[in-house]
C-alpha positions in Angstrom: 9.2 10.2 37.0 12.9 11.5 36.4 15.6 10.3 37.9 17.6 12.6 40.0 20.8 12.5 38.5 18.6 13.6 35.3 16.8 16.5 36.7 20.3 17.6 38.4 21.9 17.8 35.1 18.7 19.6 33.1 19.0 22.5 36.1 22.5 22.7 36.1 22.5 22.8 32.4 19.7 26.0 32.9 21.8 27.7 35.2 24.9 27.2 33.1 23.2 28.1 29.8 21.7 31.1 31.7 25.2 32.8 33.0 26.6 32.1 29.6 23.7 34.0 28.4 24.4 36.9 30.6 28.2 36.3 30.1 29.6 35.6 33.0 32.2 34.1 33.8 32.3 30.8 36.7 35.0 32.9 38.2 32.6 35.7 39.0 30.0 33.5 40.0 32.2 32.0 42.1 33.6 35.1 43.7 29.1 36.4 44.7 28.6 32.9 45.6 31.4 33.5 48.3 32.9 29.8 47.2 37.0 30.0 46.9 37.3 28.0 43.7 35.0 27.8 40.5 35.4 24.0 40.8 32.2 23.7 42.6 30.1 26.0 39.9 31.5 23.8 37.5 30.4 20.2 39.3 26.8 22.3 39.7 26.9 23.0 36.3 27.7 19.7 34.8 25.0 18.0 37.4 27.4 16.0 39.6 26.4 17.8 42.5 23.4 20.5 43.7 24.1 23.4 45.2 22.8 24.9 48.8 19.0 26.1 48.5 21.0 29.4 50.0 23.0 29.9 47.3 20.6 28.3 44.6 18.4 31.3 45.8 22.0 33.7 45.1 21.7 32.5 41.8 18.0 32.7 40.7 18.5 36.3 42.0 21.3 37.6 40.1 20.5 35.9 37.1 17.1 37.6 37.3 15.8 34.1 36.5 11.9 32.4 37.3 12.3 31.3 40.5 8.9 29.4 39.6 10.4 28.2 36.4 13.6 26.7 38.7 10.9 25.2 41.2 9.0 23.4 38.8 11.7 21.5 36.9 13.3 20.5 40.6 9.9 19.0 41.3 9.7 17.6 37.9 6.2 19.7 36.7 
């Protein structure tokens, strides 16, 4: 089983790798994600912390990601 600290950093790592993909920037991230600093993006990111379910939702929807795909490596399948 994976720990969580290593299953926080593989997703934020797919999310990161994901907006860089679509080029975005954390900034505008930030700004859809309603957050008043990219700070938190960047913690997300970089797996020191997890984001809301709310706004994890936000983000599987405008990167027009698998929300599948985003379960399954959170449950570690």
């Amino acid at each position: 089983m994976k720990s969580n600290k290593e299953v926080d950093k593989k997703l934020g790592l797919m999310f990161k790798e994901k907006r860089q993909e679509l080029g975005m920037s954390q900034t505008h991230v930030t700004k859809w994600l309603k957050y008043s600093s990219p700070q938190f993006l960047s913690n997300f990111e970089r797996g020191l912390c997890l984001l809301p379910l709310k706004k994890l939702g936000v983000l599987i929807q405008l990167y027009g990601m698998d929300a599948e795909q985003v379960t399954d490596l959170i449950l570690g399948l």
